[in-house]
N, C-alpha and C positions, 0 to 999 in steps of 0.2 A: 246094622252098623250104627247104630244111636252111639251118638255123643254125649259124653258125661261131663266136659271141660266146658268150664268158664274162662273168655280168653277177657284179662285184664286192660289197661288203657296202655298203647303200644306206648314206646317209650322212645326217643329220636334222640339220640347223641352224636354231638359233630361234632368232624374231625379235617383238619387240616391237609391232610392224605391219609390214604386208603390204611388200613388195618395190616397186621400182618397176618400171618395165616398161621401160626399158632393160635392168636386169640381163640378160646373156645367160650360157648354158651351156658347156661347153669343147667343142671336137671329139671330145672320148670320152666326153662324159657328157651325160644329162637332167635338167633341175632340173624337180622337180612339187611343184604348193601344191595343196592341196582348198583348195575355197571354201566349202563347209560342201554339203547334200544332197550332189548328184552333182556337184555343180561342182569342176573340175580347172580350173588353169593348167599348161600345158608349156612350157617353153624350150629348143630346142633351136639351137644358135649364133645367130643373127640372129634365128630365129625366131620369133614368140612366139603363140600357141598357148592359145584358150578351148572347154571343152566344157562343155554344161548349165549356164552360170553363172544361178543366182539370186541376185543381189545386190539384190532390190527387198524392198518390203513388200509384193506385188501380192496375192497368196492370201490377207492376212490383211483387207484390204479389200474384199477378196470376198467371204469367207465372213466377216464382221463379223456376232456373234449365231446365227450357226448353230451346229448342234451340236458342228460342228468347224471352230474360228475359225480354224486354221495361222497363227496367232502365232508370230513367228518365236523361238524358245530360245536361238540365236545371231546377235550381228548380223554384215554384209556385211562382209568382213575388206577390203573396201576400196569405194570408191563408184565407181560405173562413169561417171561422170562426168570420171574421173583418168586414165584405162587409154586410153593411147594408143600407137601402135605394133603396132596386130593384125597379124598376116596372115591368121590363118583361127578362125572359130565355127563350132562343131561343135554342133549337136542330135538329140538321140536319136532324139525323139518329140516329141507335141505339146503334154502336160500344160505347163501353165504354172512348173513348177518345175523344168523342162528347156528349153522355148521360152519365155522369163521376158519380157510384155509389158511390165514394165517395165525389163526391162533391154537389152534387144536394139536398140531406136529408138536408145538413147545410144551402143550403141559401133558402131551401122551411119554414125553421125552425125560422131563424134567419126573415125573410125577408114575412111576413102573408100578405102582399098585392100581392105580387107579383104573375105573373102570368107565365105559363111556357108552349110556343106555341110548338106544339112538330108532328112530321105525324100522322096522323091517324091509320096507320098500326104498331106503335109502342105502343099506348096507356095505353095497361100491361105493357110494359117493363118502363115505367114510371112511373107508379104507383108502380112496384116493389121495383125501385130506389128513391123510400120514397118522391114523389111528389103526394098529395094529389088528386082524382080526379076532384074536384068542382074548383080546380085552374088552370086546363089543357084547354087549347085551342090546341084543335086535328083539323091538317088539313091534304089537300091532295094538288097535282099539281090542278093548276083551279082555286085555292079559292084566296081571296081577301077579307081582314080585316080592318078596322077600328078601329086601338086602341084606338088613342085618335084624337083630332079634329086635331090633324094636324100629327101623325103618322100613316103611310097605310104599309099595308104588304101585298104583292103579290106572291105568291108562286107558282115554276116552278118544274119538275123533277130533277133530277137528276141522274148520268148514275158512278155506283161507284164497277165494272168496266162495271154491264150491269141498263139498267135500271129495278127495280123488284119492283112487284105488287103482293099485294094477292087476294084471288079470289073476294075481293069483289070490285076489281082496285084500291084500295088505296097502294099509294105509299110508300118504305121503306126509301128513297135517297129523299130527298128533296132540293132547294135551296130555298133562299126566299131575295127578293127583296125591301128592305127599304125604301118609303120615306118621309122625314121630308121636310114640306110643297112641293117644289119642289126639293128637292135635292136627287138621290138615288141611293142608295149603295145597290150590289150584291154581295151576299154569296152565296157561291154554295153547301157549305157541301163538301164535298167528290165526285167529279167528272173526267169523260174524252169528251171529242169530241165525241158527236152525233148528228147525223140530225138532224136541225130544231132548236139548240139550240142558235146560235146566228141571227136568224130571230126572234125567243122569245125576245132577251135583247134591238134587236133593238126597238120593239114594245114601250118597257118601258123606252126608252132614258135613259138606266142604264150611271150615273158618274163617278162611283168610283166601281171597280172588288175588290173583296177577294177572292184572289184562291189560292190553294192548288199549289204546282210545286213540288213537293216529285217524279212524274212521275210513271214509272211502267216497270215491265220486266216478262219475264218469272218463274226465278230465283223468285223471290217473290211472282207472282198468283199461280205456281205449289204447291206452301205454305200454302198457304188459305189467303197471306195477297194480297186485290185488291188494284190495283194502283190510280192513279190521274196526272190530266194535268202535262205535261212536261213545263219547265222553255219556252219553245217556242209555245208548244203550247198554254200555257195563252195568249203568247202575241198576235199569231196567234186570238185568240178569241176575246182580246180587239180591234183588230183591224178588223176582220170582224163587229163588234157589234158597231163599231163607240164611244166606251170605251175610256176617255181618262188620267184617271188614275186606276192604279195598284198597288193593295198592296197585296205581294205575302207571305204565310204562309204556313204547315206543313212540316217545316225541323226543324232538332235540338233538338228532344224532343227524339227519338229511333234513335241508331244506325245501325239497319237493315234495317231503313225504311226514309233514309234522304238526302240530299242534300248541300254537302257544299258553305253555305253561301257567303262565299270570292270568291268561281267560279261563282254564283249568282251576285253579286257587281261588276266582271270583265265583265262577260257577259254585264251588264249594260254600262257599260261604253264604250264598245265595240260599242254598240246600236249607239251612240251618240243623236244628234235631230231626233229623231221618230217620233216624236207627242207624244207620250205615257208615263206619267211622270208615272215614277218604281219607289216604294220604299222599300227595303228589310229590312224590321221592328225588331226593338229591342225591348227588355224588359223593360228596361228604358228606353224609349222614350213615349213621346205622341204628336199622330200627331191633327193638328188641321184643319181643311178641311174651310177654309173659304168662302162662296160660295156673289154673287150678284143675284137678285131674279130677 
């Protein structure tokens, strides 16, 4: 799987409010929006392209008085109500700020092509959240898809904070690996550092990381909420995995469970020339990933 692409200097356009969903990408480039948590939009030429969107209030209704309200810190940088023209919804896992009950029913609704690739050990809890079963693409760690003639998806475990299986070894944590002809972008869902996981990305000459840096503590697992990669150890991962761009997500969205930004963008700068272009993503921006084939 050697890579033959030179990915260029990302490029950050910003915008007032969210894009519409016609926008499409060129033939040599990616255009990516964070949606705040884990949630990414991708555009690639026609394509258009949801992972982990939580654009609801759904967790903060939920845990309404608890100890931990997940009141949102950022609102829905567009309401999924609008978002029309899917092709494909990507979920990690099953926590509701990855597989979002209230946002899934709208754009399985809104959106009758589209298709919503999801673990296989989560299947119910998909169908629950008002995704149709004839539109589900149920995977596990292993598999390797074909969406379209020039879209592949390769999918690895993932460790969020242990790696879990049920009896029939279908995974709960998934990450899953993008790419558009030769260019490819790693999502991990919800992860930490475990064995054999950056021998995996090597494999796939992954370009571009999506990682979580929210990190994790005692204080937090003793809670029931699991952790993810620390702001160093992403880096630590792009740089064993020969990674050489980073676009780092889940802060900002709960205040029990986050990471301030501005110490993020010091840290960066801190870094200086690493090899490892960082970019600590806004809601009004879109990056645009230009690549040479």
């Amino acid at each position: 799987m050697a890579s033959q692409i030179k990915i260029l200097k990302i490029t950050e356009i910003i915008y007032s409010v969210y894009g519409t969903q016609s926008e499409t990408s060129g033939d040599s480039s990616i255009s990516i929006r964070w949606l705040g948590q884990a949630g990414f939009s991708l555009k690639f030429k026609d394509y258009s392209i949801l992972i982990d969107p939580y654009l609801s209030d759904f967790l903060a209704q939920k845990y309404a008085g608890k100890e931990f309200p997940h009141k949102r810190m950022m609102p829905p940088p567009i309401d999924p109500e609008q978002i029309r023209g899917l092709d494909f919804v990507f979920c990690t896992h099953g926590h509701s700020d990855h597989m979002d009950p209230g946002t899934l029913p709208t754009l399985a609704a809104n959106n009758p092509s589209c298709q919503f690739i999801v673990p296989k050990a989560e299947i119910t809890t998909a169908i629950e959240r008002g995704v149709v079963d004839n539109r589900i693409l149920a995977v596990n760690a292993g598999d390797s898809l074909r969406l379209t003639d020039e879209i592949r998806v390769d999918v690895i475990s993932s460790a969020h904070e242990t790696i879990k299986m049920n009896g029939n070894g279908d995974h709960y944590y998934l990450g899953y690996i993008l790419t558009f002809n030769n260019l490819r972008i790693y999502h991990s869902g919800d992860c930490i550092p475990y064995p054999g996981l950056s021998d995996k990305l090597m494999q796939f000459n992954v370009n571009v990381a999506l990682l979580p840096v929210n990190g994790r503590d005692n204080y937090r697992s003793n809670r029931g909420i699991p952790g993810n990669f620390s702001f160093e150890e992403a880096i630590d991962l792009c740089s064993e995995s020969n990674i050489t761009n980073l676009i780092v997500h889940h802060f900002g969205m709960f205040s029990f469970n986050t990471v301030d930004p501005d110490l993020l963008k010091e840290k960066v700068k801190m870094l200086g020339c690493s090899g490892l272009d960082i970019i600590i993503p806004d809601q009004n921006s879109r990056y645009v990933i230009p690549y040479d084939h």
